[in-house]
FIDORO-414914 format. One line per 2 residues: number of its first residue (from 0); for each residue x, y, z of C-alpha. Coordinates in Angstrom, 3 decimals, decimal comma, m for minus. Layout:
BEGIN
NUM	X:Y:Z; ...
This chain:
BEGIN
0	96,096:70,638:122,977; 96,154:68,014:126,208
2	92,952:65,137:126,963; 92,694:65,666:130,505
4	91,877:62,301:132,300; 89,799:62,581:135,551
6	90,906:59,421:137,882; 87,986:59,646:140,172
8	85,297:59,912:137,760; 87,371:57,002:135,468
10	85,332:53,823:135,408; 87,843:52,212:132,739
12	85,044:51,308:130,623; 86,945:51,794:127,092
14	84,979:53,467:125,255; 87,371:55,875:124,402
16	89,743:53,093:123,707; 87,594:52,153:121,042
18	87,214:55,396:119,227; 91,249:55,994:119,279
20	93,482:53,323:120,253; 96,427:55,672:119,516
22	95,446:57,510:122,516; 93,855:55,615:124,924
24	94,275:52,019:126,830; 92,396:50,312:129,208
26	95,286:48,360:130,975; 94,623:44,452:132,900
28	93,836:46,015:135,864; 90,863:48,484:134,579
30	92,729:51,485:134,325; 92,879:54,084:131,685
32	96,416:54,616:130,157; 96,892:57,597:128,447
34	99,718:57,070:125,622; 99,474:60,249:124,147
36	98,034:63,253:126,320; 99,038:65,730:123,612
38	97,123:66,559:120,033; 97,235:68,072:117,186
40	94,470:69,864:115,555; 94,027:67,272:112,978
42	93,085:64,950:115,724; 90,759:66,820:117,425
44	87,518:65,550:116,050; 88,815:62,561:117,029
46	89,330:63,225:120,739; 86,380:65,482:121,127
48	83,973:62,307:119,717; 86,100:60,516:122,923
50	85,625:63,063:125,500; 81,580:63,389:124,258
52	81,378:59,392:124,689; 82,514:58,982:128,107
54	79,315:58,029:130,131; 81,190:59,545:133,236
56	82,514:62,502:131,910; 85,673:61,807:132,670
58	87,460:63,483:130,075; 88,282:66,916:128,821
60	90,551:68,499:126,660; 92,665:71,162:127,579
62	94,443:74,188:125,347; 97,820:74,035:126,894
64	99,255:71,348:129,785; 97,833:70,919:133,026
C-alpha cells in the first residue's frame, strides 16, 4: 500500500508529521517530504489516523503505486 500526497491541496501544516515521523517531514521550506510512500499492513492504522487528520485532505492511500 502507497500514501498518496496531493501537492496542491498540501498546506505543510505537519500534522501528519506528528502522528508518524517515519513517514512524513515537513522540510525548512514548508513542504511535505514523503520518506516512505510505501506500507505495510501493520502500519496502516497508523497512516489512515494521518490521512483522516489532514485538515486539507491532502492525503490518501493507495492499494498499489501511482
Amino acid at each position: 500500500m502507497f500514501v498518496i500526497v496531493d501537492r496542491d491541496r498540501c498546506t505543510g501544516l505537519g500534522i501528519c508529521e506528528s502522528i508518524s515521523d517515519d513517514h512524513f517531514e515537513i522540510d525548512d521550506e514548508g513542504r511535505l517530504v514523503l520518506l516512505r510512500e510505501e506500507f505495510d499492513e501493520g502500519e496502516r492504522e497508523l497512516i489512515e489516523e494521518a490521512v483522516r487528520s489532514c485538515p486539507t485532505a491532502a492525503l490518501r492511500i493507495a492499494p498499489g503505486r501511482p
